[in-house]
BANUKOL-461530 format. One record per atom (N, C-alpha, C): residue in three letters; x negated, y negated, z negated. Coordinates in steps of 0.001 Angstrom, whole numbers, plus 500000, padded with zeros to 6 digits. Example, Ala and Ser with C-alpha at 12.3 -4.5 7.8 and 13.67 -1.06 7.14 Angstrom:
<pts>
ALA486810505690492200ALA487700504500492200ALA486800503300492200SER487150502250492920SER486330501060492860SER487100499970492130
</pts>
This chain:
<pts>
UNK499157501197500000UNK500000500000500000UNK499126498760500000UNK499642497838500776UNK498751496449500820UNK499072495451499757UNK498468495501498652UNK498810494875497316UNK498992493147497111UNK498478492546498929UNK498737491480498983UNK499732490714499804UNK500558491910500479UNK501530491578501415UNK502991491620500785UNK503513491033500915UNK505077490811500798UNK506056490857501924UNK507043491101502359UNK507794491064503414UNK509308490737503666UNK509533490516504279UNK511279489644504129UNK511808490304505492UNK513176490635504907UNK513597491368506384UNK514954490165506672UNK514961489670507801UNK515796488642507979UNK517189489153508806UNK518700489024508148UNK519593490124508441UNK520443488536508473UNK520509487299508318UNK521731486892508923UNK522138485901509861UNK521224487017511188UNK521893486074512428UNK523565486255513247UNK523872485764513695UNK525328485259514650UNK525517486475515002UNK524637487605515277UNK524901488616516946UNK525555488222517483UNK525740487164518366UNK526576486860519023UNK526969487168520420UNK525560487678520966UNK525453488313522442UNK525649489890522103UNK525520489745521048UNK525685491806520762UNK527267492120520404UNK527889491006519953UNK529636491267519316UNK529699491923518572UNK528553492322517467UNK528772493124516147UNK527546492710515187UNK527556492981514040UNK526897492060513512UNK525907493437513493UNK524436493199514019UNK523224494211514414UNK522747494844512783UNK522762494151511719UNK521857494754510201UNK523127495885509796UNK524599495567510873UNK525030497012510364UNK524962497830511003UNK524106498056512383UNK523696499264512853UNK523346500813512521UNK523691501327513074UNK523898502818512049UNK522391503922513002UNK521549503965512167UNK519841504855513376UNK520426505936512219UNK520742506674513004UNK520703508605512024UNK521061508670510649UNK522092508113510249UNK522832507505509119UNK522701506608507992UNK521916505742508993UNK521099504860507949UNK521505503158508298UNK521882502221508078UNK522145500903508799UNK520246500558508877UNK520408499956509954UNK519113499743510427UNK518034498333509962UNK519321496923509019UNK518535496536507887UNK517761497518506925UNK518812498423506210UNK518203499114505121UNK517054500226505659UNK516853500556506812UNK516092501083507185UNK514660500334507690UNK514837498822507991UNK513801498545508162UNK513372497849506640UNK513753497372505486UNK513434497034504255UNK512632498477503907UNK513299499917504323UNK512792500992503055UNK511159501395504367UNK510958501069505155UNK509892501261506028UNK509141500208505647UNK509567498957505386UNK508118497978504573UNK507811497900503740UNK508801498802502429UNK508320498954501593UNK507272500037501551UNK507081500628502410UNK505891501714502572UNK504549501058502268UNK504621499871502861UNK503481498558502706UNK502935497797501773UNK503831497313502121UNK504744496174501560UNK504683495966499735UNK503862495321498986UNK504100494910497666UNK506034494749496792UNK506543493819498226UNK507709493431497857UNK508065493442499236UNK509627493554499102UNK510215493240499757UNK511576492347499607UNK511938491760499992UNK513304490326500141UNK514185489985500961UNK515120490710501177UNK516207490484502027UNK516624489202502079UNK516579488245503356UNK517335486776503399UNK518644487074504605UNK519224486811503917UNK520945486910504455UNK522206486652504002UNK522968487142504345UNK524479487490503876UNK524595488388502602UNK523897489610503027UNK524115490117502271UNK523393491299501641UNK522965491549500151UNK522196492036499697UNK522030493853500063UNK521112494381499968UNK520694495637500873UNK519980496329499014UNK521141497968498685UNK520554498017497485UNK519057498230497031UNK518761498216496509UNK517255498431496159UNK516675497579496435UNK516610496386496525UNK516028495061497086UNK516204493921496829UNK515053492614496884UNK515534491542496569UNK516222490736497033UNK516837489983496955UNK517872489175498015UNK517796487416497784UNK517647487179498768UNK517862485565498868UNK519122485087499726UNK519854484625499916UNK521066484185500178UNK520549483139501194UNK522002483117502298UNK521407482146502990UNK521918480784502734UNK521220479673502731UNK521893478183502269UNK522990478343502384UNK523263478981504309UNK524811478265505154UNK524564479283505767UNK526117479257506395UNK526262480220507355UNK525207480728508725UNK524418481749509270UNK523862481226510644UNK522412480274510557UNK521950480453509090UNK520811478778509512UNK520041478943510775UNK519865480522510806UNK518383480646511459UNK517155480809510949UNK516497481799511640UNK515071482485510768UNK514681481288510318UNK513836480507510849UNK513262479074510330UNK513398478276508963UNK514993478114508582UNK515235477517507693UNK515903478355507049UNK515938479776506815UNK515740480847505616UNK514320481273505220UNK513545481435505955UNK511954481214505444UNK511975479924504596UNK512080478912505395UNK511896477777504560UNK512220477594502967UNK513393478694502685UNK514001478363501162UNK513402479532500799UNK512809480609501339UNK511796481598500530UNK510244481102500111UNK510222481558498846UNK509010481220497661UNK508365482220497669UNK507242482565498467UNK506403483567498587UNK505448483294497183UNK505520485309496837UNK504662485433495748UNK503304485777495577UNK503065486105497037UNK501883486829497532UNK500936486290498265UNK499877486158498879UNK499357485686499855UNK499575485375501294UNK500342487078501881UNK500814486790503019UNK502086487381503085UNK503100487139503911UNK503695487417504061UNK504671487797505064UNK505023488977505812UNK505293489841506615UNK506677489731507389UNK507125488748508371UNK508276488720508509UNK509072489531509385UNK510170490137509509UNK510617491046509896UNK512178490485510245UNK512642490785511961UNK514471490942512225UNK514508492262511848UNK515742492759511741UNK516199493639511339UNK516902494246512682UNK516257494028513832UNK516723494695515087UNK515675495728515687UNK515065496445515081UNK513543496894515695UNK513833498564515704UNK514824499228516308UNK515051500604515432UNK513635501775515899UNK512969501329516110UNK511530501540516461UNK510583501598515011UNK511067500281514670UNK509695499944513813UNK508860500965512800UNK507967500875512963UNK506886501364511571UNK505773500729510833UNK505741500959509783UNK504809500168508841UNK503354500538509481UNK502930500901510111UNK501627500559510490UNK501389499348510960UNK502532498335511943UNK502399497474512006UNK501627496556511153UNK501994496808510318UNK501819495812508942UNK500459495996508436UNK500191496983508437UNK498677497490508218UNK497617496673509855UNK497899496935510528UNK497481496613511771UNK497126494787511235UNK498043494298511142UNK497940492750511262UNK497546492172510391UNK497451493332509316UNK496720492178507572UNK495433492746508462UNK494543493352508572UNK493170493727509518UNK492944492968510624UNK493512492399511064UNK493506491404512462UNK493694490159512519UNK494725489592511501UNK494807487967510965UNK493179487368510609UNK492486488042509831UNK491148486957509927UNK491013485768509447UNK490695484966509637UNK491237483571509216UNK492158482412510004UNK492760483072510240UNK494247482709510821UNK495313482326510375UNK496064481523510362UNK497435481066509748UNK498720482685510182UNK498371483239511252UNK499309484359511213UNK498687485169512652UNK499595486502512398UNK498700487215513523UNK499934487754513875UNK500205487791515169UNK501506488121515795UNK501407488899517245UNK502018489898517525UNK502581490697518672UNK502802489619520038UNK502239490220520825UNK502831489723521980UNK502950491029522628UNK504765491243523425UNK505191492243524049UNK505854491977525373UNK505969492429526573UNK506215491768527715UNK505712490111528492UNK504763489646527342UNK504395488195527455UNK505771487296526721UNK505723487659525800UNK506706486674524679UNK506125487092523296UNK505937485940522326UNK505161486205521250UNK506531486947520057UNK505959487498519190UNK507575488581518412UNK507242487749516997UNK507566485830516246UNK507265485767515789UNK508069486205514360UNK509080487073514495UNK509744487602513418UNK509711489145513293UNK508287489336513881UNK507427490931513873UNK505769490508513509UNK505401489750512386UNK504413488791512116UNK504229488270510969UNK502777488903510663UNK501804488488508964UNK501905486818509349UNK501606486215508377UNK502026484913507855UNK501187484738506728UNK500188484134506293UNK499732483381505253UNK500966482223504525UNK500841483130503108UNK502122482465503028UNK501802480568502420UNK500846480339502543UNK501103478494502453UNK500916478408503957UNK501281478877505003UNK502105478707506528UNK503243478199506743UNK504067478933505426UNK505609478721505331UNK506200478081505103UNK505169476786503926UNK506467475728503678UNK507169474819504625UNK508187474497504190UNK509099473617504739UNK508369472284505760UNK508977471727506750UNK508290470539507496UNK509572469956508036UNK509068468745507846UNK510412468071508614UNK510861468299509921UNK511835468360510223UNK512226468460511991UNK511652469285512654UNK511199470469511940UNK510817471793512638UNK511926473117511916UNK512571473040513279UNK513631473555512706UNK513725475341513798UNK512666475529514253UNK512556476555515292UNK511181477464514642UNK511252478701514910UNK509987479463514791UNK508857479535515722UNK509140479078517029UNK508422478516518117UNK507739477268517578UNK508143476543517191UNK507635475096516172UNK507131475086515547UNK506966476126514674UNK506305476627513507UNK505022477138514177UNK505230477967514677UNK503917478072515370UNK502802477851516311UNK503815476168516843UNK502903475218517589UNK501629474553516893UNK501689474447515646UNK501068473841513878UNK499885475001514326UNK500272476411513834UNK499188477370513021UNK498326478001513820UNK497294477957513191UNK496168479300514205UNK496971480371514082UNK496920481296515470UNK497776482418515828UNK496699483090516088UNK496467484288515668UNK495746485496516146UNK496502486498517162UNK496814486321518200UNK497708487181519225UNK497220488425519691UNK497978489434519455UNK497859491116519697UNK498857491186520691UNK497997491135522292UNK499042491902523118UNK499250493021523456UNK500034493524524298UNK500039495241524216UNK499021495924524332UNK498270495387524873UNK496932496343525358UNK496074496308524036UNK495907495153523366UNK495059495699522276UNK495954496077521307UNK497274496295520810UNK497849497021520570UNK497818498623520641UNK497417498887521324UNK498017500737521958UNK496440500645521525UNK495336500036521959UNK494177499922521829UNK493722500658520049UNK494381500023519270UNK494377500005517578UNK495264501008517090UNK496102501452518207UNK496850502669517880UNK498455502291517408UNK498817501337517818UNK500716501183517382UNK501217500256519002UNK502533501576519281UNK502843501320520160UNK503568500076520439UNK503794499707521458UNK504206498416521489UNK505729498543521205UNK506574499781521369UNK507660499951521227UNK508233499889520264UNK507656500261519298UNK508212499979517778UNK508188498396517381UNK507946497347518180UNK507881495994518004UNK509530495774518899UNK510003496522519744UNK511117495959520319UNK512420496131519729UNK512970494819520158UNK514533494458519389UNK515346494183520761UNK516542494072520729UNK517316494126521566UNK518505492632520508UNK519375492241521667UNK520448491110521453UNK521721491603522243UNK522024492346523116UNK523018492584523441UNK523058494409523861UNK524707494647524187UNK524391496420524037UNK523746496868525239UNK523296496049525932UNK523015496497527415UNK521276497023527133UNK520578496181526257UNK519663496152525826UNK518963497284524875UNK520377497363523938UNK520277498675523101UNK520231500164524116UNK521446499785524983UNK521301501143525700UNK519869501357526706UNK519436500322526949UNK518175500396527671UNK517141501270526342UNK517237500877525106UNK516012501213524275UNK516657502824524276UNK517917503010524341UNK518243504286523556UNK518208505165525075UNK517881505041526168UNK517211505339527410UNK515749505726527555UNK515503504922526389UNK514003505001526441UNK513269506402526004UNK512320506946526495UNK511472508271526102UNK511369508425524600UNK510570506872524025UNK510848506851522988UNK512031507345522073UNK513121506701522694UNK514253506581521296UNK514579508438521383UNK514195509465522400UNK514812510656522042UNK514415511209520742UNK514798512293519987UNK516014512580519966UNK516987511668519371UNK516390510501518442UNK517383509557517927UNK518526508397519118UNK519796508588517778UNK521054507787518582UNK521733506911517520UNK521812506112518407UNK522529504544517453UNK524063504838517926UNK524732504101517044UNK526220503855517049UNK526759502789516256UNK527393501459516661UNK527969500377516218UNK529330500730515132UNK529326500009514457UNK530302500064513950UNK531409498667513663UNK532037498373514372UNK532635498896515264UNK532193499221516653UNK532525500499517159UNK532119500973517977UNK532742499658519323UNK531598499180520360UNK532235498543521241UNK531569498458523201UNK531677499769523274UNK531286500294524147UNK531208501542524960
</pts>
């Protein structure tokens, strides 16, 4: 376990392109928030659910308002640790090696982050946590990381270090999901919405 990492799994966005709310996703009878919280805790010192709604075994931070957005739910989290590990809760891939991977690769860096298809994954991403505080009129995670030294892992040195790039992918709508659950990867595992809408 990395005794200096902390991690926050961030569960309350809109789904709004998906039409169901994604942290209640169901991977092999498990909702796929609580499945990605009990996979960082493999890591993970702590872990902190920011959302709607609390996930048992875990800490929970509430969100200000409805919808804020990753950005300004980080912002009201008080990291206890040095760095800290941020995580969507759309990844039904993910594994804690990640996490291991990027406390080894940050360096002296403000954060060390995935790049997958050529888009940076900054809510799959170590974070020094005095990175995090609050700033005025930066109200985007793209913004946030216009400020910080970025240590960028693209796929190739990825697969390179040994974690596939696949376990970094999230999906926003079901067209997307069914593409992952298409994937070589996702066999033998199968997702199912609840409500089912498709």
């Amino acid at each position: 376990m990395l005794t200096d990492v902390e991690a926050v799994v961030l569960t309350g966005g809109a789904s709004r392109r998906m039409g169901t709310d994604k942290a209640s996703l169901v991977i092999n009878g498990e909702p796929i928030a609580a499945r990605t919280a009990r996979i960082l805790a493999e890591e993970c010192v702590n872990v902190t659910v920011l959302g709607r709604e609390p996930i048992e075994g875990f800490a929970f931070q509430s969100d200000p308002e409805p919808f804020p957005g990753p950005r300004r739910a980080l912002d009201e989290f008080a990291p206890e640790f040095p760095f800290v590990f941020a995580a969507s809760c759309d990844m039904p891939f993910f594994r804690a090696q990640v996490v291991t991977l990027l406390r080894d690769e940050i360096g002296q860096s403000d954060a060390a982050i995935p790049s997958v298809g050529g888009f940076l994954q900054p809510l799959c991403a170590l974070y020094r946590a005095q990175s995090l505080g609050p700033f005025e009129g930066e109200s985007s995670m793209m913004s946030l990381l216009r400020r910080l030294e970025v240590a960028v892992l693209d796929a190739g040195r990825l697969v390179s270090l040994g974690v596939d790039p696949e376990w970094i992918r999230s999906f926003n709508t079901p067209e997307e999901l069914a593409d992952l659950d298409n994937a070589p990867s996702a066999r033998p595992t199968r997702y199912r919405c609840a409500p089912k809408i498709w």
